[in-house]
N, C-alpha and C positions, 0 to 999 in steps of 0.2 A: 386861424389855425395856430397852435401852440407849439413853439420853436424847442426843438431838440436840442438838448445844454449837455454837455460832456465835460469833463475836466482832463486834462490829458495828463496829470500824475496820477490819476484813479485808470487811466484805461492804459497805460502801460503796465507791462504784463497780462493782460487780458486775454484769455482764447480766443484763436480763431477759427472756425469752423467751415467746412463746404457746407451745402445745403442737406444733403444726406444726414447730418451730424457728427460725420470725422474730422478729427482733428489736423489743424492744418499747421499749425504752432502758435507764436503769443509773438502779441503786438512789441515793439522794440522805442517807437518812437512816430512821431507825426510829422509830415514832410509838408511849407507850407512852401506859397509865393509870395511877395510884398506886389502891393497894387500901388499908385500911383494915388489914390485919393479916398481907396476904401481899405477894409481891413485887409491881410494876407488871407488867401485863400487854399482853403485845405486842396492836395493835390495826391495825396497816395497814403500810405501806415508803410513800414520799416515793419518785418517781420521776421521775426529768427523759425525757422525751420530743423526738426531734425538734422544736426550736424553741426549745428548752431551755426549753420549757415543765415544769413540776412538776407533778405529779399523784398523790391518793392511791389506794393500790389497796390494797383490805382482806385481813387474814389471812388469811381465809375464802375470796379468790382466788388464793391464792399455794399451790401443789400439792408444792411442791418447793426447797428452799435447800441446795444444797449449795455445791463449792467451787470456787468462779469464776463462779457461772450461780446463776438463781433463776427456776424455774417458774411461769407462771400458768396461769388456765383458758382465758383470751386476751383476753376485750373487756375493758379498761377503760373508765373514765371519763375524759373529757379534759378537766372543768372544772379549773380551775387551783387547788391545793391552798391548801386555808384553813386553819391549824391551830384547831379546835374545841377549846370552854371544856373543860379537867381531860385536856388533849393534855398529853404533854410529846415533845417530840423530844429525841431521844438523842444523834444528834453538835453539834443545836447545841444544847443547853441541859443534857443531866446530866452529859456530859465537860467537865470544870476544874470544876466542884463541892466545896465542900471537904463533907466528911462527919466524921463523930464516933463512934466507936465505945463500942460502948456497953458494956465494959467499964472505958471510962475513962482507958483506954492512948496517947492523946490524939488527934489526924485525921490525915487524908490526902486528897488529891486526886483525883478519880476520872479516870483515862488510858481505861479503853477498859473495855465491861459486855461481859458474854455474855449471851446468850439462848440461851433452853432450851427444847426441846417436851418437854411431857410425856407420859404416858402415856392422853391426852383428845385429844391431835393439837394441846394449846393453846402459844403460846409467851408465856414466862414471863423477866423476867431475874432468871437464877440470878448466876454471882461478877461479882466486881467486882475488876476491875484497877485496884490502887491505887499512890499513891507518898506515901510519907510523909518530913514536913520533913527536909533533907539534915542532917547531922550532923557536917558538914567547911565548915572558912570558904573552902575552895579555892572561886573564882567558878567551874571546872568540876566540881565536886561533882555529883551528884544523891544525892536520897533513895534510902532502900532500897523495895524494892516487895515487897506481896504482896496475894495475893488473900482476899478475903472474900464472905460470903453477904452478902443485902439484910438479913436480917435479924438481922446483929453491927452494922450503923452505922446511923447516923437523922442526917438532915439538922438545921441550925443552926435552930432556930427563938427566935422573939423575945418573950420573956415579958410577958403582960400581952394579946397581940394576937388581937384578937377572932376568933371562926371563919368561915373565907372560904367563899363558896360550895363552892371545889374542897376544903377538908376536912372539909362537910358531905355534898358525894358520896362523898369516901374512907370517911365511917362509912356510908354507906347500903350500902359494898358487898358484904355478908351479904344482906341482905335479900330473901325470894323476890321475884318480880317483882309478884305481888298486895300483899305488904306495901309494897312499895317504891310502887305507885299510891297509895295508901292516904296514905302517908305523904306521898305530893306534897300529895294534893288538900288535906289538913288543914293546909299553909300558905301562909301571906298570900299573895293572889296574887302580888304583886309577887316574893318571895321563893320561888315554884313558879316563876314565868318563869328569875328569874334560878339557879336552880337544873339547870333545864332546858337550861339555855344551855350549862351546864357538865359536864352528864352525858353519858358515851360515848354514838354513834349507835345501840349496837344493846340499851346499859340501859334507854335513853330507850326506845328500840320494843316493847322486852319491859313496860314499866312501861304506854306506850297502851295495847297490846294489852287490860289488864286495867282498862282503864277506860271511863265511858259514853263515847260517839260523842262528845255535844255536846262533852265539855272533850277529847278528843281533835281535834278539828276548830279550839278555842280554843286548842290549844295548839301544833299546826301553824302556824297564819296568823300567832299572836305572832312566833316563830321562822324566818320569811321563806322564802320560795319554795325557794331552794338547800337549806338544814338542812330543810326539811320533805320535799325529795325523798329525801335522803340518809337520814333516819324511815324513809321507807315503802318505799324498799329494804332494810332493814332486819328489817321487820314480814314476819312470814307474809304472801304472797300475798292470802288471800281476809280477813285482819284489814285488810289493806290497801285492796283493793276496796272493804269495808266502809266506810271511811272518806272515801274519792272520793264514793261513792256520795251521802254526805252534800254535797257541792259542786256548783256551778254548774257547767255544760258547759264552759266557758270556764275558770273555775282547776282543773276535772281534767285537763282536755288542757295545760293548761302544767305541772303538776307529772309528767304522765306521762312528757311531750318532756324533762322536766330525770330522770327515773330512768335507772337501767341499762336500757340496750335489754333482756337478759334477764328483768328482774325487770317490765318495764313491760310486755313481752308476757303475764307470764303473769296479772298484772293486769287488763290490758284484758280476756283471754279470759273472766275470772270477771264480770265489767260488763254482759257479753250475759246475764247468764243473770236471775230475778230472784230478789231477795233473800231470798223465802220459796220458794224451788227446791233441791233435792241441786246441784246445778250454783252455785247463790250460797253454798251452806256447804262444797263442798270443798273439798280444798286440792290446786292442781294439780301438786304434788310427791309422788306416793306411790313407792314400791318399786316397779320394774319390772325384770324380767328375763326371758331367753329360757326355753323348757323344756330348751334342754341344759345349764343352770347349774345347780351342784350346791347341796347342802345346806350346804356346807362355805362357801361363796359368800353364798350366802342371809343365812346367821348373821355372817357377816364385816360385813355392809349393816346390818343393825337392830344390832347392837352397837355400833353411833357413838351418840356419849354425847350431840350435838345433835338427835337422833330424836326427836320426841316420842311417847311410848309405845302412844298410838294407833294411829299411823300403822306401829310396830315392830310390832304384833302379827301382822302377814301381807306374803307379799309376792304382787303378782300378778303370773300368769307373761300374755305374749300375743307375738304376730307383730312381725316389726322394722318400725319402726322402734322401740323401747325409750323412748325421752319422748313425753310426752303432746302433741299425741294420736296415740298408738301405731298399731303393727297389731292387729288384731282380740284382742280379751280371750281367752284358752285358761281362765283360771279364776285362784281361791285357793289359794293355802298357807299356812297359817296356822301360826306360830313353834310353839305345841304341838306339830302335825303332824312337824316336823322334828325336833324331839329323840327321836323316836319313830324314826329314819331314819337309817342310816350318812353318814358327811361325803362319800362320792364318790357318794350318788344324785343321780339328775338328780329335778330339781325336773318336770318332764314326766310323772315318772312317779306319783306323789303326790298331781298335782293335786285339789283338793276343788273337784267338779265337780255338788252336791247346791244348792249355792247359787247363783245369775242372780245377778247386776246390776241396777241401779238406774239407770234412763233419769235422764239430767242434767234435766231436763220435770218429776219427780218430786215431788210437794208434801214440805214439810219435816214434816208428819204422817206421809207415808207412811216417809219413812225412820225417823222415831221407831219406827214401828209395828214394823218390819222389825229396826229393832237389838234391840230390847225382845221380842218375840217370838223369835229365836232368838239372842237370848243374845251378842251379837257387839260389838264394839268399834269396828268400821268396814265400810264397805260400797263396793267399786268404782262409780266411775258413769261412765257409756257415754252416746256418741252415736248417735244412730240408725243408724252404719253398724258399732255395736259394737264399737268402737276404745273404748279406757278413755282419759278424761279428767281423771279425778280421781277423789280417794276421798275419803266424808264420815264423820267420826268422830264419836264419843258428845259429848264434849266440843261439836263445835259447834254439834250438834244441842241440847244442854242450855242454850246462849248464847243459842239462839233463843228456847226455848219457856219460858225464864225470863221474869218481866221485867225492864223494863229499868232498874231503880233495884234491882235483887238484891241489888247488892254492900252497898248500905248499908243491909239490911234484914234483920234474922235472925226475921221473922216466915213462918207460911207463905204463902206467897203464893200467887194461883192464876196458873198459866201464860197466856201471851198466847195460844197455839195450843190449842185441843181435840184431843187426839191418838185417833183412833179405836179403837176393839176390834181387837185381834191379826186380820190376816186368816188364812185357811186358805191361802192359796197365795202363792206370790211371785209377784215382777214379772216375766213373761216365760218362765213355767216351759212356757209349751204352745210354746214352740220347739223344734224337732225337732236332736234329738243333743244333749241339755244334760242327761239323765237318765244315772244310775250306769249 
């Protein structure tokens, strides 16, 4: 696969567009991370907006960079761009840098970086456009230029000088995201705050995620209204929920009014259901697609490497509208199923139509019961008018009926739920037309 190359003095200024093709304003600047042993990793574009307002719009909304124009999905955010602790912006702060190479051949100046997508869809900056000391006394001289990888130069650093928050997150950044919780809670607080402060929005979300409520809730309110919205868009949906839930009426509705319209709707919808409901553990982001999409299609969708594996192992087909909450559920197909299947079947015709759906109403026993009984990974769940709303995975199911001090406990512990005897029948099976 041939790697996407940008130059980011050529795509400053560049249109931005929704998908429609209106205009949404031009690029300002490129917002990266430093990593610990790979290159910095692209993280958002700086965007001026009518009013010449700046705004950040995250990677994960930009669909498209090519040359002159740069796609998004369309809503942004219009609070006015903050650079956040262990940011670095790229035209104003890593261009005129002097850098060092690290074979000894002595520095250079850094004029303009590329950025790279790779083969994960992430962007990464690959060479670096250099200029090294001119070597003529002529006042119009310049140096000779060439390019290097991130990983031939390393910036000047100062011997002796202690380790700053931000290159205490550049080593954390290996770390799965349960190590990485881990690793917060076990320092001084004052030293997890300001640690926090400094870590990208979406390490920060993945590291909550895998932590109890309460220091999740301590660690939002430290962190001030705006960076705690900017978290829990960030976070899974119903990890998210989870966390409101824990708050007053009054600081969930101002942190919800401060998220993405997107991500806040789909928040609010998991808020109605309650917390020991199929409806409070799923995540209202599953695979959906028509029955005339093929298998070819199917596999294209759970092969994105930010899938979590749960949620990959099936996709369900149902009536349009396609996002939740759909038209009427048609059924399962589950990833097995399709490698069993040519790449131009339609998914229509495959359906696995042996297994119902789980009312969102559902106690979180009964979906235990139903994963563990036949063997399954995830389960769609429907609203009364059988439209699919969500699907709830093993994983969540397991956060629940844990308890709630797990993570710091390798004894057995007994579950907070009694999970029943396997039933003999599923949820909804005496509905007519749902049998082979």
């Amino acid at each position: 696969m041939s790697t996407q190359r940008v130059f980011v003095a050529r795509l400053a200024g560049c249109a931005v567009f929704d998908p429609a093709g209106d205009r949404l304003g031009k690029v300002r600047d490129v917002v990266v991370i430093y990593r610990k042993d790979d290159p910095p990793r692209v993280v958002g574009l700086v965007v001026e907006i009518p009013g010449r307002r700046h705004v950040f719009v995250s990677i994960g909304r930009v669909t498209s960079i090519a040359t002159g124009q740069v796609i998004t999905t369309g809503l942004i955010n219009v609070r006015r761009f903050q650079e956040r602790g262990g940011e670095v912006r790229v035209m104003a702060e890593l261009l005129g840098r002097r850098v060092f190479f690290t074979d000894g051949s002595g520095h250079a100046i850094i004029e303009d970086v590329a950025i790279e997508r790779n083969r994960l869809g992430e962007w990464d900056i690959g060479q670096l456009f250099l200029r090294k000391p001119k070597t003529s006394a002529s006042p119009f001289a310049k140096g000779p230029t060439t390019f290097a990888n991130w990983s031939e130069v390393r910036e000047q650093q100062t011997p002796g000088e202690t380790q700053s928050a931000e290159q205490l997150v550049a080593s954390f950044s290996e770390l799965k995201a349960a190590d990485l919780a881990n690793t917060l809670l076990d320092l001084p607080e004052e030293r997890l705050l300001e640690v926090a402060e400094e870590l990208p929005d979406g390490r920060l979300a993945d590291a909550l995620e895998e932590m109890p409520e309460d220091d999740q809730v301590h660690i939002l309110e430290a962190l001030g209204d705006e960076r705690a919205a900017d978290i829990l868009d960030a976070m899974e949906p119903d990890d998210a929920a989870d966390v409101l839930a824990q708050l007053t009426e009054e600081q969930r509705e101002e942190l919800l009014d401060l998220m993405e319209p997107e991500e806040a709707e789909d928040v609010r919808a998991l808020l109605k259901y309650g917390p020991d409901t199929a409806g409070g553990l799923m995540t209202p982001e599953p695979i959906v697609l028509s029955a005339d999409a093929t298998v070819a299609e199917a596999l294209a969708l759970i092969r994105r490497h930010e899938l979590h594996p749960a949620l990959a192992a099936a996709v369900f087909v149902t009536l349009p509208p396609y996002e939740t909450p759909t038209g009427r559920l048609l059924g399962t197909v589950h990833f097995q199923r399709m490698l069993r299947y040519p790449p131009h079947e339609r998914l229509g015709a495959i359906i696995d139509d042996s297994l119902d759906a789980i009312p969102a109403s559902a106690s979180a026993a009964e979906v235990a019961r139903l994963l563990a009984s036949y063997n399954l990974v995830s389960l769609p769940v429907v609203d009364p008018a059988y439209r699919l709303v969500g699907a709830v995975s093993v994983d969540d199911v397991l956060d629940y009926l844990l308890p709630e001090d797990w993570r710091s406990h390798d004894g057995d512990d007994q579950p907070r739920a009694t999970v029943p005897a396997p039933a003999p029948t599923l949820v909804g099976s005496d509905r007519p037309g749902r049998g082979r």
